[in-house]
N, C-alpha and C positions, 0 to 999 in steps of 0.2 A: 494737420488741418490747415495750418498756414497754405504750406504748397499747394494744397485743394482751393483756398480759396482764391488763391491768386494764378488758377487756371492748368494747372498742371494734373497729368496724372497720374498718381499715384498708386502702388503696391505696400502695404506696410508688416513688416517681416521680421517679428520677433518673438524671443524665446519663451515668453511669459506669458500664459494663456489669460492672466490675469489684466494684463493689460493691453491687448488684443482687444480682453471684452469691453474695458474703460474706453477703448480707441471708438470704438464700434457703437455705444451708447454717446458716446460726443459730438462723433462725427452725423448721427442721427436728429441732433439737435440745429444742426445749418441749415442753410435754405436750398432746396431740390439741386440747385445748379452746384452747388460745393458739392452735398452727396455723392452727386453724378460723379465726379471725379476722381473717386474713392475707387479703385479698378477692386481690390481684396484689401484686409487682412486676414492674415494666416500664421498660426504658431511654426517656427522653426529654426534651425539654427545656422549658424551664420558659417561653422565652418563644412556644412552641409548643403548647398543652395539647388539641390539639381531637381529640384521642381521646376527650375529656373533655365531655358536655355542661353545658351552660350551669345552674348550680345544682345541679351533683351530690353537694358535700358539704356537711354542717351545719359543717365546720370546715378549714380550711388551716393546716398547718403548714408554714413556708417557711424552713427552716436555710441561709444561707449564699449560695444560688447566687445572689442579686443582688449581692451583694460581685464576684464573679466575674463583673461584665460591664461592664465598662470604656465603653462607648458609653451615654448618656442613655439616647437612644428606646430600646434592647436592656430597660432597667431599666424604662423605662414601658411600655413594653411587656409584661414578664415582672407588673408588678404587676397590671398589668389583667387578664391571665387567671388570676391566682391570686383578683383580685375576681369574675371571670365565673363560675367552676366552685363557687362559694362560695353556698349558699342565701340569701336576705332573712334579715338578722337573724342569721347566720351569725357563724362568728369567722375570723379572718383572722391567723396570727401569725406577726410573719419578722423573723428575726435576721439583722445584719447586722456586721461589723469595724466597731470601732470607731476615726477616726480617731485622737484624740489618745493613744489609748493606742499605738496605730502608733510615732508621733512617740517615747513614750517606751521601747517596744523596740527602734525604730531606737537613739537616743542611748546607750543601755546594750549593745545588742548587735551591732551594724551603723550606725555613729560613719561611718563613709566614705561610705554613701550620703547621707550630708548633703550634703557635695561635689557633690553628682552634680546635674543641671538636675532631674529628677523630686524629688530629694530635699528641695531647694529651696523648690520649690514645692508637696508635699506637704501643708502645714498648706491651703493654699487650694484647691488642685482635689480631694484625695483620691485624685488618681492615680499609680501606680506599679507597677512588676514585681513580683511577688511571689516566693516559691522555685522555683526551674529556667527565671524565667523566664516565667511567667504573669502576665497582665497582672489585677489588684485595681482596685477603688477601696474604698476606706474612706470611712463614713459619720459626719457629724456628727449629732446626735440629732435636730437643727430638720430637717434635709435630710431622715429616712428621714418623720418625721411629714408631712410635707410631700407627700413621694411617695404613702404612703399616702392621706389626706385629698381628696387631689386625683384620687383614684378612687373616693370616694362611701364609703371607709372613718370611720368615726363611733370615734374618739381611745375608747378605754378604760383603756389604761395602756402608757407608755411605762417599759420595765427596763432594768438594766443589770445584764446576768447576772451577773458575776463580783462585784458590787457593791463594797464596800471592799476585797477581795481583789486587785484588779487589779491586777498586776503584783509580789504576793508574795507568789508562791505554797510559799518555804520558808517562813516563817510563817504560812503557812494550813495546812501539813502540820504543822507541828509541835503547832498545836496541836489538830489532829485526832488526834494522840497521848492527847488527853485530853479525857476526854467529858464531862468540866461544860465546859472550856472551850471544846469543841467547841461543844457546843447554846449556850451563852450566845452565842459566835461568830456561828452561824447564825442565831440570833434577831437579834441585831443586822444581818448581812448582808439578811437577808429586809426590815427595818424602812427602812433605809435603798436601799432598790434601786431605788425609785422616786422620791429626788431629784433632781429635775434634774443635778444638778452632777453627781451621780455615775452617773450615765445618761449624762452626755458622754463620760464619763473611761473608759469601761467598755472592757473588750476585746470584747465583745458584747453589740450594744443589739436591743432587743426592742420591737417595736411590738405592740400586739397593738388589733387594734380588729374591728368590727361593720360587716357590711354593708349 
């Protein structure tokens, strides 16, 4: 809805019929000119796009659903057609969980999956169940650059969205209570978002690069 409103437009292309229809009933609610820019939504999957020709948008935006596929090739896969459907010279940009901040909501909020043989071995494979029981893998920052790169994607910037914020977030609200220290806040978060270090640490990392 952002991108619609601020003139672009948009395809929106995900797995969950459920939220297709939320997209659909929201985007309903803007004024005729956002609507307009609403090209489709459509259920589908990400390592599947060939509804999709080859170079059809000047930009991919990819939240999340490589997290969500627990097999290698499924992720290599899923990258390459988010590179095919992507113009020359295009931008490419896909968030993903970030491992080590995993590790530190485990330890703080779910302590017994340590215990557990996935919990284990968590810092090394990135594999695990996630809620209800859905299988994740979480990403280290070298692994997602890596995946990308190695589909012809040219590195522009690697983030880490939550940036110094990750994982306190009662201190991030508190001090959105107050608006110097708000904006000083976010100028700092924006400045440091693309340190490595805290691009590792991040609860979602951000590749974003060129085709």
């Amino acid at each position: 809805i952002e991108l619609c409103r601020s003139g672009h437009a948009v395809t929106l292309f995900d797995l969950s019929p459920g939220c297709v229809r939320v997209a659909k009933q929201r985007i309903a609610e803007e004024p005729p000119d956002t609507q307009d820019n609403l090209v489709e939504a459509v259920v589908g999957d990400v390592r599947d796009m060939s509804r999709f020709e080859d170079a059809a948008f000047d930009a991919v935006l990819c939240l999340a659903p490589l997290t969500h596929l627990p097999d290698e090739n499924d992720r290599d896969r899923a990258m390459g057609e988010l590179v095919r459907v992507t113009k020359p010279e295009g931008i490419v940009a896909t968030g993903v969980v970030g491992r080590l901040a995993v590790l530190r909501t485990v330890m703080t909020r779910f302590s017994d999956e340590m215990t557990t043989p996935h919990g284990r071995d968590l810092l090394h494979t990135g594999d695990g169940p996630g809620p209800r029981g859905v299988p994740w893998h979480f990403f280290r920052a070298d692994e997602l650059r890596a995946l990308a790169e190695r589909h012809g994607l040219t590195t522009i910037a690697m983030v880490g969205a939550e940036s110094l914020s990750t994982g306190l977030p009662e201190a991030t609200n508190r001090l959105a209570e107050d608006a110097a220290k708000w904006d000083a806040w976010m100028e700092t978060l924006v400045a440091a978002s693309t340190e490595p270090a805290v691009v590792d640490m991040a609860e979602h990392i951000v590749h974003i690069g060129r085709a």
